[in-house]
Chimera marker file (.cmm) of the C-alpha trace (Angstrom):
<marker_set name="trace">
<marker id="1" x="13.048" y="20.435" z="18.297" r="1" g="1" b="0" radius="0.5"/>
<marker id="2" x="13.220" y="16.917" z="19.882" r="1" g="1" b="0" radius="0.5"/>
<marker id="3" x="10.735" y="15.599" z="22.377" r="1" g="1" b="0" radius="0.5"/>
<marker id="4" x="10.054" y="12.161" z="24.108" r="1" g="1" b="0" radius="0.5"/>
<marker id="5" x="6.347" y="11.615" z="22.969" r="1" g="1" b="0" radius="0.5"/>
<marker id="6" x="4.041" y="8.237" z="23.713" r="1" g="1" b="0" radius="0.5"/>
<marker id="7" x="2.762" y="7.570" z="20.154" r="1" g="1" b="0" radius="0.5"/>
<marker id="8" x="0.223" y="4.816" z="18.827" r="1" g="1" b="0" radius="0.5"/>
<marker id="9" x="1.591" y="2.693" z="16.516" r="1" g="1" b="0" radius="0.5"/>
<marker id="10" x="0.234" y="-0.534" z="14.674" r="1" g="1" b="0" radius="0.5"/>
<marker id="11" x="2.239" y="-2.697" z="17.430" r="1" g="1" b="0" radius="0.5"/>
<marker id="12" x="0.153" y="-0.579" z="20.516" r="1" g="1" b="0" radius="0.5"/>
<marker id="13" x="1.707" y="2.368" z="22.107" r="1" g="1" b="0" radius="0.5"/>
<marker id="14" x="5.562" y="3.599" z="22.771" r="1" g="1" b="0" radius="0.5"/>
<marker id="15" x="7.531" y="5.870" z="23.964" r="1" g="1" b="0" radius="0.5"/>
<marker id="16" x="9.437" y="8.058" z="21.020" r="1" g="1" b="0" radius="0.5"/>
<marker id="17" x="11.948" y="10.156" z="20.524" r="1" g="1" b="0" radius="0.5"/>
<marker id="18" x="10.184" y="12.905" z="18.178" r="1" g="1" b="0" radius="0.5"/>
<marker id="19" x="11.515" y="15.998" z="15.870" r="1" g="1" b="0" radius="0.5"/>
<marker id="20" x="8.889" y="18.372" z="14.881" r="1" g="1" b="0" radius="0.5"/>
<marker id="21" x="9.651" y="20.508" z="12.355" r="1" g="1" b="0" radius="0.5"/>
<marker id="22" x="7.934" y="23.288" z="11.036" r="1" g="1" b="0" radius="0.5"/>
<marker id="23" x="8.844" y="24.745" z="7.736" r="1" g="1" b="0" radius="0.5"/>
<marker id="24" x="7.661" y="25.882" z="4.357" r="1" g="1" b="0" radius="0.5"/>
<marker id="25" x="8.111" y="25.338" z="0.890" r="1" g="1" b="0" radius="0.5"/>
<marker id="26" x="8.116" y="27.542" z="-1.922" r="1" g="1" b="0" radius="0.5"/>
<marker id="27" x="6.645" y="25.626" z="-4.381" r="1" g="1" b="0" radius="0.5"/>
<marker id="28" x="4.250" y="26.313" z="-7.159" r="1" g="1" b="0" radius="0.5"/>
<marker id="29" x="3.398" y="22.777" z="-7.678" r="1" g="1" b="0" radius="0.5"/>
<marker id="30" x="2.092" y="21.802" z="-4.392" r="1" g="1" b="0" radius="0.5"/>
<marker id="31" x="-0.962" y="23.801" z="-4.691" r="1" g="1" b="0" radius="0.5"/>
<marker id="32" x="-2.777" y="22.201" z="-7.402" r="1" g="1" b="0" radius="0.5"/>
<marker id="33" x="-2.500" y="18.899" z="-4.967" r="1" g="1" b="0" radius="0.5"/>
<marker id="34" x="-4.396" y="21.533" z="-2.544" r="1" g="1" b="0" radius="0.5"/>
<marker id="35" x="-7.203" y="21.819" z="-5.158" r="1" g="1" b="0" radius="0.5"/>
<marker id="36" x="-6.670" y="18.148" z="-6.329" r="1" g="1" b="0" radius="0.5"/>
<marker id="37" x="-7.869" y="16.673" z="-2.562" r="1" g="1" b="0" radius="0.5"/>
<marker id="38" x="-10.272" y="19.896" z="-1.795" r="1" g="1" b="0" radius="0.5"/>
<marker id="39" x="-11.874" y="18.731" z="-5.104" r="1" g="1" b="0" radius="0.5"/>
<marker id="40" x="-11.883" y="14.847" z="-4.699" r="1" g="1" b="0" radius="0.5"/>
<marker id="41" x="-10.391" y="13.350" z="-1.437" r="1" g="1" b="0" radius="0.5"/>
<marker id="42" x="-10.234" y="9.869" z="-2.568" r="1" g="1" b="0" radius="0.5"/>
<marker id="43" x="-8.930" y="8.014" z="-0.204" r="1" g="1" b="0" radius="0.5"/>
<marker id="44" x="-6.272" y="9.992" z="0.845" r="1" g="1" b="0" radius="0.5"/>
<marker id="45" x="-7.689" y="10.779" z="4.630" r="1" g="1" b="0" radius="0.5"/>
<marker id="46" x="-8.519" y="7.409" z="5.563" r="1" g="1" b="0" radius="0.5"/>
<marker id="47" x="-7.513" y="5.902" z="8.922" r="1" g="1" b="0" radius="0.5"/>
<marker id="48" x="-7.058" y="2.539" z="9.887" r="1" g="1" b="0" radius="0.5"/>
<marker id="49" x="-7.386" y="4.020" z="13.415" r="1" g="1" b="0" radius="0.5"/>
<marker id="50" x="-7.117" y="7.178" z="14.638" r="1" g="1" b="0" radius="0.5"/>
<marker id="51" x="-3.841" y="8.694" z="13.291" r="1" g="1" b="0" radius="0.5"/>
<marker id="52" x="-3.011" y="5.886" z="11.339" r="1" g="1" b="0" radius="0.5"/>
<marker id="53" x="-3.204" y="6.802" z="7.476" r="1" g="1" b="0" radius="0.5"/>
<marker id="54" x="-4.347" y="3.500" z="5.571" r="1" g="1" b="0" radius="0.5"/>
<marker id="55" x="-1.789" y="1.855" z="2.932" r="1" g="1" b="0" radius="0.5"/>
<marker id="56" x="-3.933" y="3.086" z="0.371" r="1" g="1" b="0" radius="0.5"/>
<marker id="57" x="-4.523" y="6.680" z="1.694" r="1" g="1" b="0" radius="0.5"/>
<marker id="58" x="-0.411" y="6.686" z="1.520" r="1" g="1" b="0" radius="0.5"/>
<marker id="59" x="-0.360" y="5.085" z="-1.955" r="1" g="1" b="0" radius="0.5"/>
<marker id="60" x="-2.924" y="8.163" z="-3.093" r="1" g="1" b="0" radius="0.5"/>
<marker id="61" x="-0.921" y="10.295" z="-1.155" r="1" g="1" b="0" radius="0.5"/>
<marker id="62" x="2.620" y="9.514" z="-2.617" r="1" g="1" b="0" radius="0.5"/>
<marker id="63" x="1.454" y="9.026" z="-6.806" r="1" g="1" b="0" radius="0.5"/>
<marker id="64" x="-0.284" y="12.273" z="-5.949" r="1" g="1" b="0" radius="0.5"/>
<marker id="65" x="2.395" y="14.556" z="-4.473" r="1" g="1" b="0" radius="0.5"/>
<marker id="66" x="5.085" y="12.914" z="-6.730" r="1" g="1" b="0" radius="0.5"/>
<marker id="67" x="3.012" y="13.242" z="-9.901" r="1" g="1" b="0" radius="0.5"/>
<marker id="68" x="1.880" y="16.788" z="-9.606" r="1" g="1" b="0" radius="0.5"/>
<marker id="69" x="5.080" y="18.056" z="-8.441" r="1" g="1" b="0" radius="0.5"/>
<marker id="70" x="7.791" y="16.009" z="-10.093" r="1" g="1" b="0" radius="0.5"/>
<marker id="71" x="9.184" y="14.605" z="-6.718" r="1" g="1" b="0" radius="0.5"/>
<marker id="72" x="10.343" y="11.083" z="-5.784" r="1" g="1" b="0" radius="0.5"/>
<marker id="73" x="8.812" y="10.559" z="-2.355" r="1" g="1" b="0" radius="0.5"/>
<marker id="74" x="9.261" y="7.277" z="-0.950" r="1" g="1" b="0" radius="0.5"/>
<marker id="75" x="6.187" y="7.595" z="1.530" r="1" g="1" b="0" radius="0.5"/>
<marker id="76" x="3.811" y="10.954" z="1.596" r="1" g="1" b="0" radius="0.5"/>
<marker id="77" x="1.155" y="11.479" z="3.967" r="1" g="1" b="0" radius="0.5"/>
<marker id="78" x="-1.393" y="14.229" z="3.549" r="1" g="1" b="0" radius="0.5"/>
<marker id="79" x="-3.279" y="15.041" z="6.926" r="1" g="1" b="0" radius="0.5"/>
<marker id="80" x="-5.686" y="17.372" z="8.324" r="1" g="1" b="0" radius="0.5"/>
<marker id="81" x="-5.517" y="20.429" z="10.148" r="1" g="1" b="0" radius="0.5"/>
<marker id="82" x="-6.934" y="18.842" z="13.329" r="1" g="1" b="0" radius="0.5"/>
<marker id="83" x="-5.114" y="15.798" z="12.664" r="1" g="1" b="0" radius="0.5"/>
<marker id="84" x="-1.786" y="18.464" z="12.904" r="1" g="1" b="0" radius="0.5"/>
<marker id="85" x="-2.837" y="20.012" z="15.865" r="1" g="1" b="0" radius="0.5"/>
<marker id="86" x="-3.487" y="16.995" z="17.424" r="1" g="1" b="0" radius="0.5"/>
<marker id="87" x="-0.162" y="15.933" z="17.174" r="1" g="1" b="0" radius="0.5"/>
<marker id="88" x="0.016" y="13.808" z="14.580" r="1" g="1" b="0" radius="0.5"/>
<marker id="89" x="2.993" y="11.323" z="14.979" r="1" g="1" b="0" radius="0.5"/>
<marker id="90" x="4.714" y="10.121" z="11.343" r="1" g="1" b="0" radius="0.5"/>
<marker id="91" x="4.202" y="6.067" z="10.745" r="1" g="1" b="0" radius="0.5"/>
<marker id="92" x="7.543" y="5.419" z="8.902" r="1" g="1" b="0" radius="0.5"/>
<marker id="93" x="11.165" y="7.287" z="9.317" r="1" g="1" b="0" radius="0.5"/>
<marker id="94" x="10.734" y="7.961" z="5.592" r="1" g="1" b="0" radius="0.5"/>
<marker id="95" x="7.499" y="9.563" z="5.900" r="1" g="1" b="0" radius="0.5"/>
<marker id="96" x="6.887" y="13.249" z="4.549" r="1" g="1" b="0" radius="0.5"/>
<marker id="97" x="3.807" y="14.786" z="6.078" r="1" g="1" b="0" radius="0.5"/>
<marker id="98" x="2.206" y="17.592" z="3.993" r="1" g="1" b="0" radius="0.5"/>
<marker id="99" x="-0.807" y="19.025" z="6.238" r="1" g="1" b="0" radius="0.5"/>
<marker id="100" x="-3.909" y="19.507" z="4.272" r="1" g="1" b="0" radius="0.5"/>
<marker id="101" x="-5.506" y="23.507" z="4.841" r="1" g="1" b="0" radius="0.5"/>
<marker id="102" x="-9.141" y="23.664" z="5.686" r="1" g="1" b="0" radius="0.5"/>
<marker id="103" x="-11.617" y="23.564" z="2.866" r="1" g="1" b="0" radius="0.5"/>
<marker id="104" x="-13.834" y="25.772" z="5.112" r="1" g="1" b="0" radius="0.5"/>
<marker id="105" x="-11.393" y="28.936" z="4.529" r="1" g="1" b="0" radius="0.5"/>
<marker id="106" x="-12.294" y="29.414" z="0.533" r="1" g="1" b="0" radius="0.5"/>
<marker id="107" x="-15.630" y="30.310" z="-0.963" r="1" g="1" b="0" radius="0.5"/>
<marker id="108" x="-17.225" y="27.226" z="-2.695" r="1" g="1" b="0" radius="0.5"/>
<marker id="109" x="-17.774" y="27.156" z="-6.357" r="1" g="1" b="0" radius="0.5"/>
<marker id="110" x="-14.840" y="29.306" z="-6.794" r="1" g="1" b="0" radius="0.5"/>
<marker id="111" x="-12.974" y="29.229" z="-10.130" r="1" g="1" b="0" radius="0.5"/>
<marker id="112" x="-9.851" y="27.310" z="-10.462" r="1" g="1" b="0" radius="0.5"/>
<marker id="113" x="-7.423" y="29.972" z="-10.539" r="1" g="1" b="0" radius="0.5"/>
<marker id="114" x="-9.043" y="31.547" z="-7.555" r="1" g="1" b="0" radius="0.5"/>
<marker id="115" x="-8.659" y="28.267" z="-5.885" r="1" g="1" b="0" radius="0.5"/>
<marker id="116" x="-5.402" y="27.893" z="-6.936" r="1" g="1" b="0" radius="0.5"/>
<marker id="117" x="-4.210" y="31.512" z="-5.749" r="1" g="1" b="0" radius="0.5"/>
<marker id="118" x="-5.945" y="30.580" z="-2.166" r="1" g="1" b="0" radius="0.5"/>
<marker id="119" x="-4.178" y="27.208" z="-2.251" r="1" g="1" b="0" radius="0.5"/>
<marker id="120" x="-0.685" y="29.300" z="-2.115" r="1" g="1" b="0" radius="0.5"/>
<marker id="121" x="-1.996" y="31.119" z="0.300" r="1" g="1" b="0" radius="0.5"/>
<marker id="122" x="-2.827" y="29.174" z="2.716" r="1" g="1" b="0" radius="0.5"/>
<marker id="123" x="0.399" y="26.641" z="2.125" r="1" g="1" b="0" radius="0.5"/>
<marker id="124" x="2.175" y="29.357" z="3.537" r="1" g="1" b="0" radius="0.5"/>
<marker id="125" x="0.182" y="29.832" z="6.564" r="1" g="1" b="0" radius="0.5"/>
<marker id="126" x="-0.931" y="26.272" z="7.546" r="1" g="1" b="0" radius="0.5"/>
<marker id="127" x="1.564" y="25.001" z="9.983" r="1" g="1" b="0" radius="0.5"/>
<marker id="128" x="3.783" y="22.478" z="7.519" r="1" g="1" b="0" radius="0.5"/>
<marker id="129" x="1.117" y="23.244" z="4.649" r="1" g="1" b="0" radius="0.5"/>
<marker id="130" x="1.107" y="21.615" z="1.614" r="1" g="1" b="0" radius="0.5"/>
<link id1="1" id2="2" r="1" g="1" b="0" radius="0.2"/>
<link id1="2" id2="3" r="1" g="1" b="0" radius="0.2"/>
<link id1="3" id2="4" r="1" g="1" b="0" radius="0.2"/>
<link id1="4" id2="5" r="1" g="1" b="0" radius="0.2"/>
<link id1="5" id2="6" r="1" g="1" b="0" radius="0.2"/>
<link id1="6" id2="7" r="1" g="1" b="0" radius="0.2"/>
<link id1="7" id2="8" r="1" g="1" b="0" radius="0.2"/>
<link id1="8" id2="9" r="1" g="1" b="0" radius="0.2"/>
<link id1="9" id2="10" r="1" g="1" b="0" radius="0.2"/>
<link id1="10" id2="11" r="1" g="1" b="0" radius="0.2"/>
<link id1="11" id2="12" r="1" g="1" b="0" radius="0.2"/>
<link id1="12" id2="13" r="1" g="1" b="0" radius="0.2"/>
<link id1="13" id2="14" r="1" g="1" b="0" radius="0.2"/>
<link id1="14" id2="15" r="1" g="1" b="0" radius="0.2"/>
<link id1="15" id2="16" r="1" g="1" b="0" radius="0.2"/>
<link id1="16" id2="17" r="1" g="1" b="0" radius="0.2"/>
<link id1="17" id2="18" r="1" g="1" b="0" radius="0.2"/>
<link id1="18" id2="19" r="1" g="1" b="0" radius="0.2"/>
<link id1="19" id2="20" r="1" g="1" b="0" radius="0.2"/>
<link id1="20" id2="21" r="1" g="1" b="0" radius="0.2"/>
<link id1="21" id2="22" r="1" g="1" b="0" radius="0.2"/>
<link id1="22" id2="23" r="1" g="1" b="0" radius="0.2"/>
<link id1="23" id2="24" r="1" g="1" b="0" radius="0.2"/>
<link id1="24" id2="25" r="1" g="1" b="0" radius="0.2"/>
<link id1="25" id2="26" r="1" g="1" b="0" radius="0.2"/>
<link id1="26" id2="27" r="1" g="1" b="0" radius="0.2"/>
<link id1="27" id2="28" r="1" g="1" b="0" radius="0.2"/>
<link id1="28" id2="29" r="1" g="1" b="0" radius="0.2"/>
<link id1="29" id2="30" r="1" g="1" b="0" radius="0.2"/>
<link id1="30" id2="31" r="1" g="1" b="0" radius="0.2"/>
<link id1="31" id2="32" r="1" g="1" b="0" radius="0.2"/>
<link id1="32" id2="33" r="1" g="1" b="0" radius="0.2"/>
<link id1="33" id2="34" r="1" g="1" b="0" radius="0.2"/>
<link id1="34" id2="35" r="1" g="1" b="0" radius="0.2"/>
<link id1="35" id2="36" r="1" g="1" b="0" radius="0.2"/>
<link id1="36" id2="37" r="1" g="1" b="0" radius="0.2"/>
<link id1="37" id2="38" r="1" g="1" b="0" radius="0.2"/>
<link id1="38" id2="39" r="1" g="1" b="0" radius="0.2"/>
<link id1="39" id2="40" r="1" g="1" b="0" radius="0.2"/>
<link id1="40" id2="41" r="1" g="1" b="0" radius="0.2"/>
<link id1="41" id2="42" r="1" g="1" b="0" radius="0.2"/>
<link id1="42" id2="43" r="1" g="1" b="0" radius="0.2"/>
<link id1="43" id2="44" r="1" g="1" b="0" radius="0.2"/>
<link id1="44" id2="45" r="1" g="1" b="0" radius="0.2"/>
<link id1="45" id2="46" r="1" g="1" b="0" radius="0.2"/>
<link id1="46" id2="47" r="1" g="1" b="0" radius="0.2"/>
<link id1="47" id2="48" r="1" g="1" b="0" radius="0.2"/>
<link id1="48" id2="49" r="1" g="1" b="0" radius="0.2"/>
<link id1="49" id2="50" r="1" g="1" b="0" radius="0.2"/>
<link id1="50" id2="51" r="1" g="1" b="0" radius="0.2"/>
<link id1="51" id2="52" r="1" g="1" b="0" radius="0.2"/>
<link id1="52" id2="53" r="1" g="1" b="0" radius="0.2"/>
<link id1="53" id2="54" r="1" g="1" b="0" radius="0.2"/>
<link id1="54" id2="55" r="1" g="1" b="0" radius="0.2"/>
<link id1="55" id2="56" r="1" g="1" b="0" radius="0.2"/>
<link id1="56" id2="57" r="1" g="1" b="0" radius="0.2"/>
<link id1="57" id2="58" r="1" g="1" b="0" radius="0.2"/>
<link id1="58" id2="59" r="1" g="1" b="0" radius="0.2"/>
<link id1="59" id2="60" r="1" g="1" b="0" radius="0.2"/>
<link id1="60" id2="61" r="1" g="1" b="0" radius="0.2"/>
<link id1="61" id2="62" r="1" g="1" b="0" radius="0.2"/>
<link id1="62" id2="63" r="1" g="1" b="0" radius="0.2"/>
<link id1="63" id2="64" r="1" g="1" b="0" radius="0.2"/>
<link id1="64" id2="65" r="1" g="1" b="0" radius="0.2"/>
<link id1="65" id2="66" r="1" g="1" b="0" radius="0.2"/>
<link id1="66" id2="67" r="1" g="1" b="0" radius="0.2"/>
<link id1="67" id2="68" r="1" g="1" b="0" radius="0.2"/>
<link id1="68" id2="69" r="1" g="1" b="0" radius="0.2"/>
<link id1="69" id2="70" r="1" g="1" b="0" radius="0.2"/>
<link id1="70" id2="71" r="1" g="1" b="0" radius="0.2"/>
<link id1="71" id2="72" r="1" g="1" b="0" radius="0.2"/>
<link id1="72" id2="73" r="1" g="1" b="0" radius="0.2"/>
<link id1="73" id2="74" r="1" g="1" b="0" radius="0.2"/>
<link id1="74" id2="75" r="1" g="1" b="0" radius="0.2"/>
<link id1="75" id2="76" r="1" g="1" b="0" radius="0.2"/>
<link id1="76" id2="77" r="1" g="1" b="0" radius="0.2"/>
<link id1="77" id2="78" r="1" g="1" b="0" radius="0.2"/>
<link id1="78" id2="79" r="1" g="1" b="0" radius="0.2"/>
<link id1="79" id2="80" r="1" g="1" b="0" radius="0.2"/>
<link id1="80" id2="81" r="1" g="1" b="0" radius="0.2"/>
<link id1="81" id2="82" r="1" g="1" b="0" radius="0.2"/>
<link id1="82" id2="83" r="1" g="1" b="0" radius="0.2"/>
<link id1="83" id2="84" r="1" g="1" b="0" radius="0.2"/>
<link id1="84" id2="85" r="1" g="1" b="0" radius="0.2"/>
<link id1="85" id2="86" r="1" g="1" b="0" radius="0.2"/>
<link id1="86" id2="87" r="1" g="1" b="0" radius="0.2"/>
<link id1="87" id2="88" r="1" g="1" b="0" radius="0.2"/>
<link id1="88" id2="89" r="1" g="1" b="0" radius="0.2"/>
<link id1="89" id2="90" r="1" g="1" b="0" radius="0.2"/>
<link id1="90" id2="91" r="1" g="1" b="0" radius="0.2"/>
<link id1="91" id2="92" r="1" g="1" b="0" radius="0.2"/>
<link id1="92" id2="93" r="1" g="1" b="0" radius="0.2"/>
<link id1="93" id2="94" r="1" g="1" b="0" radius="0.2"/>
<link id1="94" id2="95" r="1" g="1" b="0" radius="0.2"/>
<link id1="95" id2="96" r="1" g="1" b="0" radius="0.2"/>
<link id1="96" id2="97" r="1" g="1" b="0" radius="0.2"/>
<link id1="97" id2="98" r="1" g="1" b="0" radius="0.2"/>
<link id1="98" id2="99" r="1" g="1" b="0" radius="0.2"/>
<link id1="99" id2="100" r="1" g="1" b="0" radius="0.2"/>
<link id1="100" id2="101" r="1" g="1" b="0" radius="0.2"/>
<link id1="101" id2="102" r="1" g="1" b="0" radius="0.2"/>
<link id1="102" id2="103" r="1" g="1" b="0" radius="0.2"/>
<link id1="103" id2="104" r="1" g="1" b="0" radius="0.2"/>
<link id1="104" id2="105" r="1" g="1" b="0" radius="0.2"/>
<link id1="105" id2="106" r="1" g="1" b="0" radius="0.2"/>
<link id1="106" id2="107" r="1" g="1" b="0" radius="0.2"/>
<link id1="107" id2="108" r="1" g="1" b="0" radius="0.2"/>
<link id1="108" id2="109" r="1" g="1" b="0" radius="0.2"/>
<link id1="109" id2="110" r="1" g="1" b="0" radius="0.2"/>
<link id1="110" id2="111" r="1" g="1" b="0" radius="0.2"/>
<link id1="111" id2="112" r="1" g="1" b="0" radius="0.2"/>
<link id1="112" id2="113" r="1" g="1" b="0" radius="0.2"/>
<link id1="113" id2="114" r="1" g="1" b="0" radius="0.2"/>
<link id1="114" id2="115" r="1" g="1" b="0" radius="0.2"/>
<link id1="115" id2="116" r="1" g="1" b="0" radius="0.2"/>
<link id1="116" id2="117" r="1" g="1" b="0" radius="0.2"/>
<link id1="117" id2="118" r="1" g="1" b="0" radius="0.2"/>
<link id1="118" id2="119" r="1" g="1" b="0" radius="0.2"/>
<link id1="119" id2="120" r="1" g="1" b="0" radius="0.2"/>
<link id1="120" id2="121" r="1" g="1" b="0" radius="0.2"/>
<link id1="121" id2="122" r="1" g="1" b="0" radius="0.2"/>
<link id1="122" id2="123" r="1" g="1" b="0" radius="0.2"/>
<link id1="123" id2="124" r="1" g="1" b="0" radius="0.2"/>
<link id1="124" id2="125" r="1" g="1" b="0" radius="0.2"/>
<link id1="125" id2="126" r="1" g="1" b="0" radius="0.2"/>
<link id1="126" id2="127" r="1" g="1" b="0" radius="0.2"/>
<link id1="127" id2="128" r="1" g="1" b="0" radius="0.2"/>
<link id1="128" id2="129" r="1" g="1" b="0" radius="0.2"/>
<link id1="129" id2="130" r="1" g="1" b="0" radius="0.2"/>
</marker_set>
């Protein structure tokens, strides 16, 4: 799906031609960089400005995602739920954005595997989860 959307960019704000996909993918590697950012975010949700990752949250994001899962990304992005539902707009055509599910919907202090198992979960139900 295709839609004419006014986005903020570094240079101020245009008009752009935007495809939102939604999808899944079945991937057994992707949840441990769940666990990885529930456990230590680094970085990897800063914001210059409001929907605007930082170089370095990108950086994280990218050696992350590519080292846990055997990927080559170019650029990765991992965002939050709200960020998501706010309609967040990708920075770069070469972007990949990998939406981040809610720390809030696991029990803290759960074991590893548990959150591990919850991590699949939940990539499968967050819209363009991780």
């Amino acid at each position: 799906m295709a839609i004419i959307r006014r986005v903020l960019t570094t240079q101020g704000v245009e008009n752009r031609d935007i495809t939102q996909p939604t999808l899944s993918y079945p991937d057994t590697d992707l949840p441990r960089v769940i666990v990885e950012v529930w456990n230590d975010r680094r970085h990897i949700l800063d914001r210059d400005s409001p929907g605007i990752p930082t170089q370095q949250a990108v950086d994280e994001a990218t050696e992350l995602v590519n080292r846990e899962t055997g990927m080559a990304l170019r650029r990765a992005v991992i965002i939050t739920e709200e960020e998501h539902d706010n309609h967040y707009t990708m920075q770069d055509d070469d972007e990949i954005v990998f939406v981040l599910p809610n720390l809030s919907r696991v029990i803290r202090g759960s074991s590893q595997h548990q959150l591990l198992e919850s991590a699949k979960l939940l990539m499968a139900c967050t819209p363009n989860g991780i």
